[in-house]
N, C-alpha and C positions, 0 to 999 in steps of 0.2 A: 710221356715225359713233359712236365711243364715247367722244369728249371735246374741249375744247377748250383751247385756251394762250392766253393772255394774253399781250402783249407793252407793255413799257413803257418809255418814256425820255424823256431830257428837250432830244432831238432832234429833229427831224423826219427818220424814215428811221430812228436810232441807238436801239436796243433794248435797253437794259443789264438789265433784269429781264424772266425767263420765268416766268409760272407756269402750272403746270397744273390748273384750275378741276374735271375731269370735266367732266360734263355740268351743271353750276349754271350758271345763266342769269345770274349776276349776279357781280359781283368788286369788291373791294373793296382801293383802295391807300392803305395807312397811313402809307406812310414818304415820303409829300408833305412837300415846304416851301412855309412860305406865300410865294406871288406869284411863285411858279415855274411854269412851262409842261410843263404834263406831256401824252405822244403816246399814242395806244395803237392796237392793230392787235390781232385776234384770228384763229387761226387752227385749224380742225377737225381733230383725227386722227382716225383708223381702227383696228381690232385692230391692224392692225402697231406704232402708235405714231407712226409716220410723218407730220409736219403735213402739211396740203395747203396751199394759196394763202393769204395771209393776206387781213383785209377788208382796205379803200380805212382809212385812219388818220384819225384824231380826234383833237382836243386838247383841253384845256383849263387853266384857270388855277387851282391853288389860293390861297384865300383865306382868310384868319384865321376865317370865320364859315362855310366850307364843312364843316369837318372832314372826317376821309379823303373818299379820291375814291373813288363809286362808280360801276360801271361796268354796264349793265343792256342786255340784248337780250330783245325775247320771242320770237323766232323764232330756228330752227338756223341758223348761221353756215355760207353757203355761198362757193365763191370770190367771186362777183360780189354778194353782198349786203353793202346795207351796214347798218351796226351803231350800233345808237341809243344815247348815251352823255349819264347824268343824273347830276351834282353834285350827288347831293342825299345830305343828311347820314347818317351811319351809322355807328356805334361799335363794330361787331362786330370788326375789326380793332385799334382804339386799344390802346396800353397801358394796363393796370391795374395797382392795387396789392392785395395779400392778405400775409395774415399766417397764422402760425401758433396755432391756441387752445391755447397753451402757456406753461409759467412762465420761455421765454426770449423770447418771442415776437418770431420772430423773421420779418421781412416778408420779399416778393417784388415784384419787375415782373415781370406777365405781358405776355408778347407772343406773340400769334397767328401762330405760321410759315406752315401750310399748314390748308385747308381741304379734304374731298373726300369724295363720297359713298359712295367706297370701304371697305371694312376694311382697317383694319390692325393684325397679328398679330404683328408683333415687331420693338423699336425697337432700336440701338447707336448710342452717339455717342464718337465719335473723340474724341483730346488736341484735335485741331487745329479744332475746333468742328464739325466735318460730323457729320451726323446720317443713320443708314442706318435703311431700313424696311423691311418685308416688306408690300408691296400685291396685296392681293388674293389672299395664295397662288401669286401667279405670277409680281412680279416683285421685285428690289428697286431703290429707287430712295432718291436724295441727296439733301440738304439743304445747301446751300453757302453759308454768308454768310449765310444767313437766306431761300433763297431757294431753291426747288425746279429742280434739274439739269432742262435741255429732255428728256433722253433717261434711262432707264432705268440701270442700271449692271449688271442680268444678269435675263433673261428666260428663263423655261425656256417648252419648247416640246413637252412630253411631258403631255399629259391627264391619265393616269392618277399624275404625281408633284404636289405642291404643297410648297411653300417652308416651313416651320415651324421658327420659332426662329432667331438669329441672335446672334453676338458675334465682338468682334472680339479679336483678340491682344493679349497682355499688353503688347509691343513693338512695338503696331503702325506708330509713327511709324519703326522700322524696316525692321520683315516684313511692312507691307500686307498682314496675312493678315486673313481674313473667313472666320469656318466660319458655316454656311448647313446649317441642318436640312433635310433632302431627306425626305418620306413617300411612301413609292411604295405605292399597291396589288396587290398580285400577285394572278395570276391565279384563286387561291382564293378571294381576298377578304380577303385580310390585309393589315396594316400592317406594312410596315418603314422604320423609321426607320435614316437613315444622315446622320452628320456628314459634310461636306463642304467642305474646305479649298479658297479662291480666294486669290489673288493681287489686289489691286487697283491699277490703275496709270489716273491721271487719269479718275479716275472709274468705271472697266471695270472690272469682276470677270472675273477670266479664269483661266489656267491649274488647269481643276477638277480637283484631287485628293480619292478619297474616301478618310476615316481611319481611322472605324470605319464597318464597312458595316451593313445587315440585322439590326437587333436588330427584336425585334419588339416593335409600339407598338398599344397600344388604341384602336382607330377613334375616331376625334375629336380623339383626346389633342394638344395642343402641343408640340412641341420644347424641353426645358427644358434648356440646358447653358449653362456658363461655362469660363473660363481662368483659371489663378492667376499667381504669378509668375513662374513658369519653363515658361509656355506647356503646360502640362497639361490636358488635356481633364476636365471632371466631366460627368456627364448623371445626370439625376433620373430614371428610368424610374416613369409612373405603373400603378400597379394595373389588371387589367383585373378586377376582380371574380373572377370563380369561376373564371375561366381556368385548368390545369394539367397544361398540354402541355409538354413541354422548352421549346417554342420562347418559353413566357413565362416562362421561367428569373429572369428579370431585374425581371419586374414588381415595385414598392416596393422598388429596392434606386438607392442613387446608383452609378453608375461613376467608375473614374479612370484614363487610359488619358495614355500620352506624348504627348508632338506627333506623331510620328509613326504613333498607332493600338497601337502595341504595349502592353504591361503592366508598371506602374514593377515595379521590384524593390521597392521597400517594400511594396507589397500584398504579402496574404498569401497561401499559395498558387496562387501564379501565377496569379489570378483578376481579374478587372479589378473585382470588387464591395470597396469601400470601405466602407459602413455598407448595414446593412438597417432595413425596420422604418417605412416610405413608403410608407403607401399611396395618397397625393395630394398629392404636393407640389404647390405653386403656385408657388412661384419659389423660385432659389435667385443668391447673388451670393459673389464673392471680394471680402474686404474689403482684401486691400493687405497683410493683419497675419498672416498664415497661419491663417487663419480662412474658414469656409464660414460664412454664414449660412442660414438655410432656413426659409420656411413652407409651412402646409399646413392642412390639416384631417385630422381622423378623423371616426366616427360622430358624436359629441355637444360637441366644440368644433375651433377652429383654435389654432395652437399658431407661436411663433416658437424655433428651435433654434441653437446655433452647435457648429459641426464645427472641432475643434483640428485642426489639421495640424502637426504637428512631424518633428523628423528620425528622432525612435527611433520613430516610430510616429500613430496616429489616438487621441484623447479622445474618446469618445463617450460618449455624447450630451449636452452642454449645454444644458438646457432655459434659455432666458432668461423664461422665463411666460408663461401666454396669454393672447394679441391677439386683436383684433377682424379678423380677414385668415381669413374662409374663400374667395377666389378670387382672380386676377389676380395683379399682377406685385410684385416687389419690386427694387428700385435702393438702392444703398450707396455711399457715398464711400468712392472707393478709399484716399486719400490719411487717412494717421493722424492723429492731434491735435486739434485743436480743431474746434469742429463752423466751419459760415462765421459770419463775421462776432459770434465770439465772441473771448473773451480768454482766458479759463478753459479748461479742454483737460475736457470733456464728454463725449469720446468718438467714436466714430463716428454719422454723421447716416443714416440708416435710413427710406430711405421706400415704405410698403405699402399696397398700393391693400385696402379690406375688402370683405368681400360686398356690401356697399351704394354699392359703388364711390366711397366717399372717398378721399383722398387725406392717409395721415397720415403727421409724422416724428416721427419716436424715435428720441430720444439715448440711444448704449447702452457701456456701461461693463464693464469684466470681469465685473463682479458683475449684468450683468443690463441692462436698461432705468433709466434715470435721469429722460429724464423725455420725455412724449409728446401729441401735439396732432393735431388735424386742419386742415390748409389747407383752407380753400373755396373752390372754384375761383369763375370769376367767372363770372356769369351762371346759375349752379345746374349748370354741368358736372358730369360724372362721368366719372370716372377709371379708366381704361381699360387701360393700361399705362403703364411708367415706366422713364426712365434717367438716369443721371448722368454729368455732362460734367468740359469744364475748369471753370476758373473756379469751381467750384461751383455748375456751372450745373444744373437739373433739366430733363428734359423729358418731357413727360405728353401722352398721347396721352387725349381727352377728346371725350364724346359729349352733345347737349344732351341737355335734363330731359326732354324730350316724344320729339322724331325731329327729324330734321335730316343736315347733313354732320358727320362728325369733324373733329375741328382736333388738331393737333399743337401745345402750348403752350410755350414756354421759358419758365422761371423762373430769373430771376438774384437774388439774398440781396440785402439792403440791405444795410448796418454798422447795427448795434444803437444804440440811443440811448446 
């Protein structure tokens, strides 16, 4: 057994919400109305993925003084068991509200997508609000409506490869394209990192093309690449330390390769190396504006850069000063102008997780950062990775203070006072 689904509705028999718990013994549904009849059925899968039988189904009533409905078993969920189900109160799912400690301060509703004792290593979220993940290294799976897909959307099935890193197409509401960082071990014991272009179609990641193959990648290291306007590939290649074999050519240098794997004609000598001079990035995003953003660290602090992209050529390196971000991820609105729920056009909104796994955003202006806070997430979360949606929406992949499951959070902007 390596997990279990939840099923929910407000039928008997009719299922309209899946989720998938893992192995947590307990679930919790937030999106009850009061004095409505809500069913549930729980059903076990196996490595395949595959549910088996659901249990015998449960109902119950929400009520104004229940708050969300909890769902709780102490024993594994087999075909023929049945499954104990307590109403009793719990806020781990409820929305909350946070704000930012900043001089626009500007709020959020948080809401709790998914919970799971799984990791997870790399988030993307579509125009159309789907949110894609990399779990566990081995598969990726969807977020639809706010509500985790019953099935997977592509599962690799090779040991020695694992999943790292993930973004989707600048047009994706056209090209359902999805590249997908592939790490394969070779037989020596090396890394190679190879980007991996999918098609996705109702859910499926399918037709694998790979674009650029076998760069070599320093055991451990993450998948670190983005797309710009014109569906161009960047990859951050981190440092292996003392490494200086050809085949770590590429370590602390960013790439920039076509859609299709080959080398724009604006590079310079036919090389696919775009800037050097990285030895640890930690993320990097396209802002929308021809602009790369990038953090990282060196020896003795971390640093946030922006990379001009223009037609006669690259502006290197635009230091915008140093941040508090020596690890994790960083997410930028693509879209220019006004940060959300402002008036005043402030810049682009910039949000980077720091070594102490905050979650902060910084308004950033040609000249630099303007102005910067840190969100707290709710219950002493820490912040884990991060992406940005439609709407201005955020979403923060977040681990409790002590040990626990991960949650994946949405954060939608209020409108400012």
């Amino acid at each position: 057994m390596s997990g279990y689904v939840v099923y929910v509705g407000s039928e008997p028999g009719v299922y309209t919400g899946q989720y998938d718990v893992g192995k947590a013994t307990s679930f919790v549904y937030a999106e009850a109305v009061d004095n409505q009849s809500y069913y549930f059925s729980v059903a076990a899968y196996s490595a395949d993925l595959v549910p088996g039988p659901r249990s015998p189904e449960v109902s119950t009533v929400e009520t104004p003084s229940m708050g969300p409905m909890s769902m709780t078993h102490s024993e594994p969920v087999r075909a023929a068991a049945s499954t104990a189900v307590a109403a009793t109160r719990s806020d781990s799912f409820a929305p909350a509200q946070i704000c930012a400690d900043m001089a626009t301060h500007q709020c959020y509703t948080v809401r709790t997508l998914l919970q799971t004792p799984r990791p997870i290593t790399g988030l993307a979220a579509a125009s159309d609000d789907r949110l894609f993940f990399i779990d566990s290294g081995q598969q990726i799976r969807v977020i639809v409506e706010g509500q985790l897909a019953a099935f997977p959307a592509l599962t690799i099935s090779d040991a020695a490869v694992r999943f790292s890193g993930i973004a989707l197409d600048s047009a994706f509401t056209t090209t359902h394209f999805v590249y997908v960082g592939e790490v394969e071990v070779a037989r020596d014991g090396s890394h190679e990192l190879s980007v991996v272009r999918y098609r996705e179609l109702q859910g499926v990641l399918g037709e694998r093309a790979v674009i650029i193959p076998a760069l070599a990648f320093p055991s451990g290291a993450e998948g670190i690449f983005t797309t710009d306007s014109a569906g161009r590939i960047y990859v951050a290649m981190p440092s292996a330390g003392d490494a200086r074999s050809t085949r770590a050519a590429y370590n602390g240098f960013i790439l920039r390769f076509n859609p299709d794997g080959t080398v724009p004609s604006q590079n310079s000598n036919a090389s696919p190396i775009l800037a050097r001079g990285f030895n640890q990035p930690s993320a990097f995003v396209w802002n929308g504006e021809g602009q790369l953003l990038v953090t990282g660290l060196d020896r003795t602090s971390s640093w946030l850069s922006r990379l001009d992209i223009g037609a006669s050529g690259v502006q290197w390196p635009r230091a915008l000063g140093a941040v508090s971000v020596t690890t994790g991820s960083a997410a930028a609105r693509l879209a220019s102008g006004a940060a959300s729920g402002e008036t005043v056009s402030l810049g682009n909104a910039l949000f980077l997780i720091d070594g102490s796994n905050r979650l902060n955003r910084i308004l950033t202006t040609p000249d630099g950062p303007a102005d910067a806070g840190v969100i707290a997430l709710p219950d002493s979360k820490r912040a884990i990775a991060a992406a940005t949606g439609a709407r201005s929406k955020t979403y923060v992949v977040a681990s409790p203070a002590i040990e626990g499951n991960l949650s994946i959070l949405e954060l939608t902007p209020l409108p400012l006072p």
